[in-house]
MDTraj code that builds the backbone (N, CA, C; nanometers):
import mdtraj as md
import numpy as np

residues = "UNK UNK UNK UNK UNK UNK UNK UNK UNK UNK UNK UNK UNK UNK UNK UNK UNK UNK UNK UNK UNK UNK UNK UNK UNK UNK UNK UNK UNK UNK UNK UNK UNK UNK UNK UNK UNK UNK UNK UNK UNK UNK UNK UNK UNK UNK UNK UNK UNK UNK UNK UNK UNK UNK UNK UNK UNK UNK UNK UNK UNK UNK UNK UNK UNK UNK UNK UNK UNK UNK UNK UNK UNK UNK UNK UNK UNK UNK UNK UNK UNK UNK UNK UNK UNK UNK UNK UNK UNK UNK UNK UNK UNK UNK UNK UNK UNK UNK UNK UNK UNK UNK UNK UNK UNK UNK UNK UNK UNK UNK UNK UNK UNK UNK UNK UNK UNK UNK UNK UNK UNK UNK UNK UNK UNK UNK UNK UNK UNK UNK UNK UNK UNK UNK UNK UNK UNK UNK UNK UNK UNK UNK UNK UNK UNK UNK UNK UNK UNK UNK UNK UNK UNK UNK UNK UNK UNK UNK UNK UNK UNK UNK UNK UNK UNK UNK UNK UNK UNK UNK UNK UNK UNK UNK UNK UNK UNK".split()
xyz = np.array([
    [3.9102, 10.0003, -4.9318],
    [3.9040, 10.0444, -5.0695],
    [3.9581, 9.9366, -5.1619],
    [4.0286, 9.8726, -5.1183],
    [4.1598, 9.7862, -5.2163],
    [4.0584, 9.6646, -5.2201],
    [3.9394, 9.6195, -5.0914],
    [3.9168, 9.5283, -5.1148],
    [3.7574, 9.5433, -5.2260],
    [3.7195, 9.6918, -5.2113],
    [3.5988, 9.7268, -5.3136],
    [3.6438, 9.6747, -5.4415],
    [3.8314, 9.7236, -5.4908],
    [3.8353, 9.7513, -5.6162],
    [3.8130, 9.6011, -5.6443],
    [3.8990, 9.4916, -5.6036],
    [3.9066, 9.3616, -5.6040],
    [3.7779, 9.3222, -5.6605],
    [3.6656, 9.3723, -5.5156],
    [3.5295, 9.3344, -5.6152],
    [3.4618, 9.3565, -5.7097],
    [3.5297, 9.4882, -5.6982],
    [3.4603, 9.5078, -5.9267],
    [3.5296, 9.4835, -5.9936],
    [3.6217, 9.4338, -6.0005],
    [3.7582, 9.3568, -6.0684],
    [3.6314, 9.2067, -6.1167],
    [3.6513, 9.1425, -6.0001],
    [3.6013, 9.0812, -5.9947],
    [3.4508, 8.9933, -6.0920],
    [3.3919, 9.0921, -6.0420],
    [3.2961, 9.1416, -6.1104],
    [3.2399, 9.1585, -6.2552],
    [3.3574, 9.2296, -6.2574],
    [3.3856, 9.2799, -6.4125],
    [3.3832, 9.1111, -6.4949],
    [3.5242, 9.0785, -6.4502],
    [3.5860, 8.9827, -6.4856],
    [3.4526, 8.8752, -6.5144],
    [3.3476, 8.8643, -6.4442],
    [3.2541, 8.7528, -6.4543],
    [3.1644, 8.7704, -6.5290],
    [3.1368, 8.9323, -6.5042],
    [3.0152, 8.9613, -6.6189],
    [3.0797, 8.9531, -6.7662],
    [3.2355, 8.9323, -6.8257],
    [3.2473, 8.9422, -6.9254],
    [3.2608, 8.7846, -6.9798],
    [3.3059, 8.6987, -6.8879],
    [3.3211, 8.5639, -6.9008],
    [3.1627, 8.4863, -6.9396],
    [3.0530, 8.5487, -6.8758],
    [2.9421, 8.5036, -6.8924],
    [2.8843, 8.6054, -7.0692],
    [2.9609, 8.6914, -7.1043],
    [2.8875, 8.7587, -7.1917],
    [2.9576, 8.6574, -7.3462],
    [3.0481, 8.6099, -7.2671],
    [3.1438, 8.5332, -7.4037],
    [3.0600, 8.3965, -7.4091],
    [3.0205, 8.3033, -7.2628],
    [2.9287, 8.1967, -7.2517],
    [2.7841, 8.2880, -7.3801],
    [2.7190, 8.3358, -7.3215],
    [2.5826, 8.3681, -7.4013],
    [2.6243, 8.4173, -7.5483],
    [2.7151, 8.4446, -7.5636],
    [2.7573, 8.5015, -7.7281],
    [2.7304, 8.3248, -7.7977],
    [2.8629, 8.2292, -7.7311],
    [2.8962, 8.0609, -7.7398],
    [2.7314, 8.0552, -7.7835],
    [2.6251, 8.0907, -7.6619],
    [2.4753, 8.0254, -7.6801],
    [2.3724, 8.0887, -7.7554],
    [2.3728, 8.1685, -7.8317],
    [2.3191, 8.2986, -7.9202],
    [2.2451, 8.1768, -8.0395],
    [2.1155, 8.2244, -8.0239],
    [2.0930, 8.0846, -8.1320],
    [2.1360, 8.1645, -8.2559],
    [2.1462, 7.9822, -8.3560],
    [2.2169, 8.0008, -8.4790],
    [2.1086, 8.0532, -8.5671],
    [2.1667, 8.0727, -8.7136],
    [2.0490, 8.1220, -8.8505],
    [2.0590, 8.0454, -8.9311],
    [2.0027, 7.9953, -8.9684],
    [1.9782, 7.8829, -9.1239],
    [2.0106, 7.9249, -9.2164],
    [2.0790, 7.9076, -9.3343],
    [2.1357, 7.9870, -9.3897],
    [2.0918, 7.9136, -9.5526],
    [2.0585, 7.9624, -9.6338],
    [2.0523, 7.8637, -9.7832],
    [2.2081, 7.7924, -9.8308],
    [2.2802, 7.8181, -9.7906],
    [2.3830, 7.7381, -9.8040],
    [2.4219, 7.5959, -9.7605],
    [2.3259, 7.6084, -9.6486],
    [2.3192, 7.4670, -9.5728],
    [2.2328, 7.4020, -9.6797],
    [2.1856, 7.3738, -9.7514],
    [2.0616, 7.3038, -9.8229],
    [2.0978, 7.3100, -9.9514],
    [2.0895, 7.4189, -10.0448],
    [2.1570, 7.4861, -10.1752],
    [2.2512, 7.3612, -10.2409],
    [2.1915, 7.3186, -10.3471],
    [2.3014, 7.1547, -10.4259],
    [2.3908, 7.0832, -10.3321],
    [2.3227, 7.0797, -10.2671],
    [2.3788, 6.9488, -10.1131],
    [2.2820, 6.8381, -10.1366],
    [2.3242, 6.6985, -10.1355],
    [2.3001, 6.6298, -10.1197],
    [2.1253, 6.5969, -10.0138],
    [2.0351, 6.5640, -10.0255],
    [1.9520, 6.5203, -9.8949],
    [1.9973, 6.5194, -9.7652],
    [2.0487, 6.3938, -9.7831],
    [2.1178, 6.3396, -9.6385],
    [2.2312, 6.4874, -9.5378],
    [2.2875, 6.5173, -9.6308],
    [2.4143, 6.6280, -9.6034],
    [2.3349, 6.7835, -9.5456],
    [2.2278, 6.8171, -9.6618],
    [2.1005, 6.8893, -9.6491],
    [2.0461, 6.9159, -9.4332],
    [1.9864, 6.7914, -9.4766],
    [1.9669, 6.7763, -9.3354],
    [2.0342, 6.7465, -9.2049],
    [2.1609, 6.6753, -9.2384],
    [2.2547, 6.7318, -9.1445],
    [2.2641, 6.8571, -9.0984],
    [2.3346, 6.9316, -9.1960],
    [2.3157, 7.0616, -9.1243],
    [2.2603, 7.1340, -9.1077],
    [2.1047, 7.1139, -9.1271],
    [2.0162, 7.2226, -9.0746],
    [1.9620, 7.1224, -8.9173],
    [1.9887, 7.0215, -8.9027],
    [1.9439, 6.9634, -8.7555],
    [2.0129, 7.0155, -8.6730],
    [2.1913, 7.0247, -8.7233],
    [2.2866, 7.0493, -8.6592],
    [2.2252, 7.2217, -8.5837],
    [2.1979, 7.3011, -8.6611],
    [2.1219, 7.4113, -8.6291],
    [2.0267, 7.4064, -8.5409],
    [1.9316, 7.3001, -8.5833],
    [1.7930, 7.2998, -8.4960],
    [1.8315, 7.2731, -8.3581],
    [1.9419, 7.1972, -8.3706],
    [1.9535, 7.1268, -8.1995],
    [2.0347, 7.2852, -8.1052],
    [2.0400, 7.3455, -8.1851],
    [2.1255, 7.5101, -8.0954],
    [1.9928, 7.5695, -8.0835],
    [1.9036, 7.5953, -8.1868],
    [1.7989, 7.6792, -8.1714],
    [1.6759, 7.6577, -8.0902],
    [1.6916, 7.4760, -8.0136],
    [1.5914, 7.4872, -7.9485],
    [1.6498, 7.4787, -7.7893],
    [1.7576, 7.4807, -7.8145],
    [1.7829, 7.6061, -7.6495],
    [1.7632, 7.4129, -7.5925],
    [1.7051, 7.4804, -7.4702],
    [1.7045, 7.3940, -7.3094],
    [1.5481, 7.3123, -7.3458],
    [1.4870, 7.3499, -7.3872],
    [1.3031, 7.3439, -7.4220],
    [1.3569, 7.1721, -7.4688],
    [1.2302, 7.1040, -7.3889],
    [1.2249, 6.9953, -7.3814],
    [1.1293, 6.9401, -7.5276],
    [0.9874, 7.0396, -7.5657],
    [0.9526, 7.0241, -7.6501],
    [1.0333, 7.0486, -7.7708],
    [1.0839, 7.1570, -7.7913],
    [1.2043, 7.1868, -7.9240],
    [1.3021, 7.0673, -7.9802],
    [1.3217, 7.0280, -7.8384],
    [1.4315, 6.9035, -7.8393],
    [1.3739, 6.7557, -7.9059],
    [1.2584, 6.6819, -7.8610],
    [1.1760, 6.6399, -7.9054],
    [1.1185, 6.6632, -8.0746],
    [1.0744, 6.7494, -8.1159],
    [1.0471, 6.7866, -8.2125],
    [1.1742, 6.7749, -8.3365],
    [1.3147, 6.7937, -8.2458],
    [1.4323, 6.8089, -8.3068],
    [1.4486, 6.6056, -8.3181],
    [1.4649, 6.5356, -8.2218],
    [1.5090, 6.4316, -8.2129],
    [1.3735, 6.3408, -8.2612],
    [1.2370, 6.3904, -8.3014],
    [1.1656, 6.3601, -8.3926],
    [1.2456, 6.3446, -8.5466],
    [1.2450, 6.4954, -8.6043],
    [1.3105, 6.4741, -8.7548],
    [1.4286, 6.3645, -8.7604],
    [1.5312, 6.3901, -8.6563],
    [1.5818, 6.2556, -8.6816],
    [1.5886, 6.0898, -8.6534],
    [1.4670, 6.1110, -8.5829],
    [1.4148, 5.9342, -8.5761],
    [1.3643, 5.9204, -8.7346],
    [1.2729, 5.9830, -8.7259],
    [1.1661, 5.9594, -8.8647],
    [1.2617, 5.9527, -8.9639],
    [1.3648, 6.0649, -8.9625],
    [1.4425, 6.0562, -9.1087],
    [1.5276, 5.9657, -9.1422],
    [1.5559, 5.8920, -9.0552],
    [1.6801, 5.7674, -9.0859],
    [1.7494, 5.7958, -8.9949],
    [1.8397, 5.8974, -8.8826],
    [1.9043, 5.9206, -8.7955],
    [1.8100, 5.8735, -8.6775],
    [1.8190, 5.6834, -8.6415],
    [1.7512, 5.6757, -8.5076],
    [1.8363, 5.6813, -8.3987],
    [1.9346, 5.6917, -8.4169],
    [2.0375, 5.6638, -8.3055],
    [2.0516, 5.8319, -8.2748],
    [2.0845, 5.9448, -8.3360],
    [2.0627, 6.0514, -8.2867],
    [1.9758, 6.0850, -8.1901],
    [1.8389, 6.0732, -8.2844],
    [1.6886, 6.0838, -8.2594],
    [1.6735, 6.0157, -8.1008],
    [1.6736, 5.8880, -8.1065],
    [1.7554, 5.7922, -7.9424],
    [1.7954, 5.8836, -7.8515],
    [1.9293, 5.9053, -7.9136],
    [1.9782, 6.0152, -7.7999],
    [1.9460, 6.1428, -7.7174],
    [1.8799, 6.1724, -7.8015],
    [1.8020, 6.3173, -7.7130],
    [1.7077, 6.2906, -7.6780],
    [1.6171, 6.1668, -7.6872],
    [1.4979, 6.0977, -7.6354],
    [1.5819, 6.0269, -7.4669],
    [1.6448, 6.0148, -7.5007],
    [1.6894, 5.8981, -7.3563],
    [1.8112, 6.0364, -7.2971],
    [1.8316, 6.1318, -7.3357],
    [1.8638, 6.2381, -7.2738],
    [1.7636, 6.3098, -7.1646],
    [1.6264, 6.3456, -7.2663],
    [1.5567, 6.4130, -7.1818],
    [1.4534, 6.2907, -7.0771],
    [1.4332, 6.1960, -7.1146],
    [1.3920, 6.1091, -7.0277],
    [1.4956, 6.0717, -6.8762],
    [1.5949, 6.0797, -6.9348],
    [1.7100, 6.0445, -6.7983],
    [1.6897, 6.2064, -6.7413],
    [1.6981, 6.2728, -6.7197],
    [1.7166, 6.4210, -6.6237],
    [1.5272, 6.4687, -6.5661],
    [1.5166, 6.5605, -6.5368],
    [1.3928, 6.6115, -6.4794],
    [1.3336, 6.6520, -6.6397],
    [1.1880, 6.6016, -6.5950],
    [1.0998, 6.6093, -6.7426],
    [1.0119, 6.6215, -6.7227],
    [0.8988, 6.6834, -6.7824],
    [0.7294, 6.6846, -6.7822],
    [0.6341, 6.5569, -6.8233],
    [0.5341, 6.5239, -6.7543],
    [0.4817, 6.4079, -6.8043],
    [0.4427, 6.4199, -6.9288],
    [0.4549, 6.5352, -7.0235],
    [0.3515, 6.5976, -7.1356],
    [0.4893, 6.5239, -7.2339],
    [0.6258, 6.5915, -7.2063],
    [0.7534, 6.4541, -7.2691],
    [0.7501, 6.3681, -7.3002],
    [0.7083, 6.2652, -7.2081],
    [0.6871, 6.1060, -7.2357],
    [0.5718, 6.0691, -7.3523],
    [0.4569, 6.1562, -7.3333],
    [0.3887, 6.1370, -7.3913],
    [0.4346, 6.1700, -7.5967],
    [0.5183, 6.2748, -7.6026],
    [0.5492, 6.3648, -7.7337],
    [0.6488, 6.2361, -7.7232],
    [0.7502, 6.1746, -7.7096],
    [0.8120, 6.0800, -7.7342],
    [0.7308, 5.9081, -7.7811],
    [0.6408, 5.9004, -7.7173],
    [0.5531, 5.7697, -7.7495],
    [0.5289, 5.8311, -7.8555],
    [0.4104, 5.9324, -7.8850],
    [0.4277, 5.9413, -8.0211],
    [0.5238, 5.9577, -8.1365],
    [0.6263, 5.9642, -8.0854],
    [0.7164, 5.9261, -8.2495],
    [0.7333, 5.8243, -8.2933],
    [0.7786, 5.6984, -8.1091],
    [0.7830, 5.6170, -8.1898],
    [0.6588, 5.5588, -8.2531],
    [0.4846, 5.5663, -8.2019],
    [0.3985, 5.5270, -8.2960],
    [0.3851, 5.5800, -8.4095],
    [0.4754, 5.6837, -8.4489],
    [0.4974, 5.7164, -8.5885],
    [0.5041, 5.6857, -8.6668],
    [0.6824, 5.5873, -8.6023],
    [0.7733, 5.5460, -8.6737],
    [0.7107, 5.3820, -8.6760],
    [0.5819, 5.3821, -8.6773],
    [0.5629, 5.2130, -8.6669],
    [0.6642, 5.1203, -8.5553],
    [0.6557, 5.1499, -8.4582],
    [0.7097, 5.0914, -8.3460],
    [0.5737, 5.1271, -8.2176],
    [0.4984, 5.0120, -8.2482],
    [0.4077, 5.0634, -8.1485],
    [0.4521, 4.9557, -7.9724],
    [0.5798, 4.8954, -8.0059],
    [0.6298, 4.7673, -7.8943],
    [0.6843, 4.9222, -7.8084],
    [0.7340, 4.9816, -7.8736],
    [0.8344, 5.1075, -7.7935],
    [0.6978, 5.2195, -7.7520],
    [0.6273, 5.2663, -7.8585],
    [0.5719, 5.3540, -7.7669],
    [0.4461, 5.3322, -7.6619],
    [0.3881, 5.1794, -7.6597],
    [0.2803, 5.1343, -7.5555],
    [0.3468, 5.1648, -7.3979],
    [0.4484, 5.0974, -7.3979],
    [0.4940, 5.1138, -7.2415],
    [0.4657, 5.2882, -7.2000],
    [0.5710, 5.3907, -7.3243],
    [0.5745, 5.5251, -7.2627],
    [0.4271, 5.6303, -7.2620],
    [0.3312, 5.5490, -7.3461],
    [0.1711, 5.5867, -7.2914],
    [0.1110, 5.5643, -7.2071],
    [0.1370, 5.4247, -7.1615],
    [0.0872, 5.3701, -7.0228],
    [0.1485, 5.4390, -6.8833],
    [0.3103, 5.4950, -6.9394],
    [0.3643, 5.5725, -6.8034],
    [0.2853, 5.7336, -6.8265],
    [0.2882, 5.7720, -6.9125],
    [0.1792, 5.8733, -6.9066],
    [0.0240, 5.9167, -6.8269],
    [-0.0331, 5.8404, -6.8679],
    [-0.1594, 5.7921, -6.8404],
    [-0.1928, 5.7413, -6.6628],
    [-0.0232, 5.7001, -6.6297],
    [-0.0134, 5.6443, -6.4887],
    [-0.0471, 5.7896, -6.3939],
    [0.0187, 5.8994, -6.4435],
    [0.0245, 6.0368, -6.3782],
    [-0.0734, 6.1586, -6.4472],
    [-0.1442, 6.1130, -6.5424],
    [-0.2428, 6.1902, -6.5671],
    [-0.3851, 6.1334, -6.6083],
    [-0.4730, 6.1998, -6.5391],
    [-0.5699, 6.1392, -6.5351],
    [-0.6928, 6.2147, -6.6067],
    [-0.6779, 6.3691, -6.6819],
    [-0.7729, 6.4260, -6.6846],
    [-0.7382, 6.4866, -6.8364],
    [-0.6709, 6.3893, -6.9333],
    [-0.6352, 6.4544, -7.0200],
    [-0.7115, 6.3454, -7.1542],
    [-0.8887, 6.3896, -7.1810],
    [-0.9766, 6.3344, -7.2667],
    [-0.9414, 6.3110, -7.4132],
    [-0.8538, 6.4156, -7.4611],
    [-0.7997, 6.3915, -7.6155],
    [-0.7071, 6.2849, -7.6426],
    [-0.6036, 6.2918, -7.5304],
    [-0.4942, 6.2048, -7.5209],
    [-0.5477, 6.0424, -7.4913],
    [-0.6418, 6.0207, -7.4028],
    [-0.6920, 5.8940, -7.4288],
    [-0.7894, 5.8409, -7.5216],
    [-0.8299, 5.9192, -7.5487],
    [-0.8853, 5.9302, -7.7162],
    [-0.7777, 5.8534, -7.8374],
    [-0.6728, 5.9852, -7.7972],
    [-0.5790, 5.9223, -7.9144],
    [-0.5142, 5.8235, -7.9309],
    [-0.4688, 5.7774, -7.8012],
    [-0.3832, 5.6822, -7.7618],
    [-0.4574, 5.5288, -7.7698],
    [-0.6231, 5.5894, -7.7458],
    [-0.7290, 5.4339, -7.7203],
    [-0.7294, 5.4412, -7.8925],
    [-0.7441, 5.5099, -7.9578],
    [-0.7000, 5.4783, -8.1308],
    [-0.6256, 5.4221, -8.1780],
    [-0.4779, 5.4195, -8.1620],
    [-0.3165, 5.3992, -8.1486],
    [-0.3974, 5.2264, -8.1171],
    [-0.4063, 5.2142, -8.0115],
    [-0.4550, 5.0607, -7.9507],
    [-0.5532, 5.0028, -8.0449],
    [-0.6408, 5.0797, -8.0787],
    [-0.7438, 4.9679, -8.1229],
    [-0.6518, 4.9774, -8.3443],
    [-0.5983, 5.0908, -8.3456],
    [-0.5281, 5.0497, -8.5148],
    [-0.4443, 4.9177, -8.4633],
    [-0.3642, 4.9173, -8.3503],
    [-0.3035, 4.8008, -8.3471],
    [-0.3418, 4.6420, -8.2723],
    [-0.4714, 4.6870, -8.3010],
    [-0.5572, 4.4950, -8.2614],
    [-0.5833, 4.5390, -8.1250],
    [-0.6026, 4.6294, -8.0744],
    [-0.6130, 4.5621, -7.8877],
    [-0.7618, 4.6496, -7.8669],
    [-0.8673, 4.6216, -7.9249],
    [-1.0090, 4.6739, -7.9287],
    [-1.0922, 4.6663, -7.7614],
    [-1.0068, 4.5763, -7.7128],
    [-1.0941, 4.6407, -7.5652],
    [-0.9832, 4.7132, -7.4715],
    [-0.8578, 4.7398, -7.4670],
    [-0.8087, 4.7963, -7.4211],
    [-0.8184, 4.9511, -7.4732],
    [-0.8849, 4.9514, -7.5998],
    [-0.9026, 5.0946, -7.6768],
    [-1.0739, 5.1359, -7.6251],
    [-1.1341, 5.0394, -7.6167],
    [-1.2926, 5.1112, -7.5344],
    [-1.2762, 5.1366, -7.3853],
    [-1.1459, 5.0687, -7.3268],
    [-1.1639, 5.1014, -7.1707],
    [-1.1059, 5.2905, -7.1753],
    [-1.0026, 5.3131, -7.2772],
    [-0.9994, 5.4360, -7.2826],
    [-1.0424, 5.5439, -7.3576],
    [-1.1338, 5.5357, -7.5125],
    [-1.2660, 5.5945, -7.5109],
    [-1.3394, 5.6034, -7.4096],
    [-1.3885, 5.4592, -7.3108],
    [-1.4768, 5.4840, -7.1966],
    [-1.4207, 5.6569, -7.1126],
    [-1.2752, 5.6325, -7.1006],
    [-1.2312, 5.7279, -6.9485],
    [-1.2247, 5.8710, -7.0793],
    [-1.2042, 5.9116, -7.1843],
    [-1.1623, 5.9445, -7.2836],
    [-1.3312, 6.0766, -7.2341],
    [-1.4279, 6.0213, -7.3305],
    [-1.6039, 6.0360, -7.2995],
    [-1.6333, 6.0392, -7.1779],
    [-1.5566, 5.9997, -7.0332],
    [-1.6164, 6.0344, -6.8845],
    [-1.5294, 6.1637, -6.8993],
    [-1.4349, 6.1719, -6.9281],
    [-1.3795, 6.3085, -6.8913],
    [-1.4547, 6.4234, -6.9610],
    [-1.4500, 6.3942, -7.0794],
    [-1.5048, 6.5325, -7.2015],
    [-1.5751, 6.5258, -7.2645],
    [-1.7017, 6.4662, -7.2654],
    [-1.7762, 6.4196, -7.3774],
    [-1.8165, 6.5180, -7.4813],
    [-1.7659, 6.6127, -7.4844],
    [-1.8108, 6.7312, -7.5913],
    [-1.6957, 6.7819, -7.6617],
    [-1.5585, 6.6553, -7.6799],
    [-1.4112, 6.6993, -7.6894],
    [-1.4189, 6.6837, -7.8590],
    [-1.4587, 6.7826, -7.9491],
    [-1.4460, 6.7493, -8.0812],
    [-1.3377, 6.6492, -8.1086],
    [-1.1987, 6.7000, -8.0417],
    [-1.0834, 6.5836, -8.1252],
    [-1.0793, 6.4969, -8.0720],
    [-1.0921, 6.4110, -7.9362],
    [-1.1521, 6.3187, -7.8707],
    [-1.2175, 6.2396, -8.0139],
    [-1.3596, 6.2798, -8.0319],
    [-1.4526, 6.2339, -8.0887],
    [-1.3816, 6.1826, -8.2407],
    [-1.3168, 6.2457, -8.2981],
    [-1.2591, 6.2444, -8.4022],
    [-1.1933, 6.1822, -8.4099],
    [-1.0766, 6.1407, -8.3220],
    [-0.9835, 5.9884, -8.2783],
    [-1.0786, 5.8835, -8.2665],
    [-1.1576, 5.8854, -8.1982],
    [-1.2389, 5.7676, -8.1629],
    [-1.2997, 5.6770, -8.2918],
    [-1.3602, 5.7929, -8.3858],
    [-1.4198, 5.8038, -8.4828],
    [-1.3539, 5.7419, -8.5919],
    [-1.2278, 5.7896, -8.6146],
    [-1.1442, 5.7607, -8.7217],
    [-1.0869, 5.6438, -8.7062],
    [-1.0605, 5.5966, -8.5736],
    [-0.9653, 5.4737, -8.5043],
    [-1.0708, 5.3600, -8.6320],
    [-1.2022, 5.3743, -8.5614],
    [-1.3172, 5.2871, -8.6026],
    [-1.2875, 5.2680, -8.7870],
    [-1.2543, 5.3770, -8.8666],
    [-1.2516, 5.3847, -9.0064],
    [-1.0598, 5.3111, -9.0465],
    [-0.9894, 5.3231, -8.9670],
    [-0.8832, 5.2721, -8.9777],
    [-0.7830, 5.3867, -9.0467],
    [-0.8290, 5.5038, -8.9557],
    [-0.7763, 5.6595, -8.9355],
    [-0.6721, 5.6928, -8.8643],
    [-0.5766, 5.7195, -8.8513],
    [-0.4580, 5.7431, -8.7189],
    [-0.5163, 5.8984, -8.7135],
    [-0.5003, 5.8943, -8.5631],
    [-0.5206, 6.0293, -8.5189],
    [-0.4155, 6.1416, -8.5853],
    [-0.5164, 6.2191, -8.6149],
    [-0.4057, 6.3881, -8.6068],
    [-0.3300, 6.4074, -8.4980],
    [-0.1843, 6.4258, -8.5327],
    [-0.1143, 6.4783, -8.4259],
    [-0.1058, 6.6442, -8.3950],
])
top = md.Topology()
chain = top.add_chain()
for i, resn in enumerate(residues, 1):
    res = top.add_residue(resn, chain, resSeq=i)
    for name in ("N", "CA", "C"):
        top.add_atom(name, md.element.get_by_symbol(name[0]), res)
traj = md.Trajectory(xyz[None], top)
């Protein structure tokens, strides 16, 4: 008996320790105060500060989060949760949402390598070499951008946004992200 009670003691004791952890992880609320005659810079501090609680564990959220602050002037943040989720277990679909920021951010030296590691492990994805053979040919490299239109059109040739990257690359269009 003494050793039952122990275990719902026990028990107890853990389910309340974990209810205080998930309270700690409860996503946050945005509040107009964060923004409201604040400064820009100050503005967006603390609503990132928010974003980075609200997108949880999600690799895309995180990304999207460490997007606003590459683009916005915070690259060293932005950095950090990029070379966070790249260092631990990640989806190849990651690498790829990271190359594109930095071809965003006009750094196409940073995001060529993390398209090419993309592209190394996927082979059947027609829009993405579409977009990426665009990305290449806006930045001068016109036959490395038809070898992937070529694989781009073997995969999907009926891929409206495919076609539309390809299309636009030619007009001096950056793809829709």
């Amino acid at each position: 008996m003494k050793t039952y009670l122990a275990a719902v003691a026990a028990a107890a004791v853990f389910i309340a320790g974990a209810g205080v952890g998930y309270t700690a992880q409860k996503p946050q609320r945005t509040d107009p105060a964060m923004y409201h005659t604040k400064p820009n810079q100050d503005a967006a501090k603390a609503l990132l500060a928010v974003a980075r609680i609200q997108a949880g564990k999600g690799s895309w959220e995180q990304i999207a989060v460490g997007r606003v602050y590459y683009l916005g002037g915070f690259k060293a943040e932005g950095q950090a949760i990029f070379d966070a989720i790249l260092a631990g277990k990640h989806e190849d679909s990651d690498v790829y949402r990271i190359a594109r920021v930095y071809s965003e951010a006009g750094e196409w030296a940073k995001a060529q390598p993390l398209f090419d590691r993309y592209f190394k492990s996927t082979e059947d994805d027609a829009t993405g070499f579409a977009e990426v053979g665009a990305l290449y040919l806006l930045n001068g490299d016109r036959s490395r951008a038809e070898q992937m239109f070529d694989r781009s059109v073997q995969i999907e040739p009926e891929d409206l946004w495919a076609t539309l990257h390809i299309a636009g690359a030619y007009l001096n269009v950056k793809p829709q992200e």
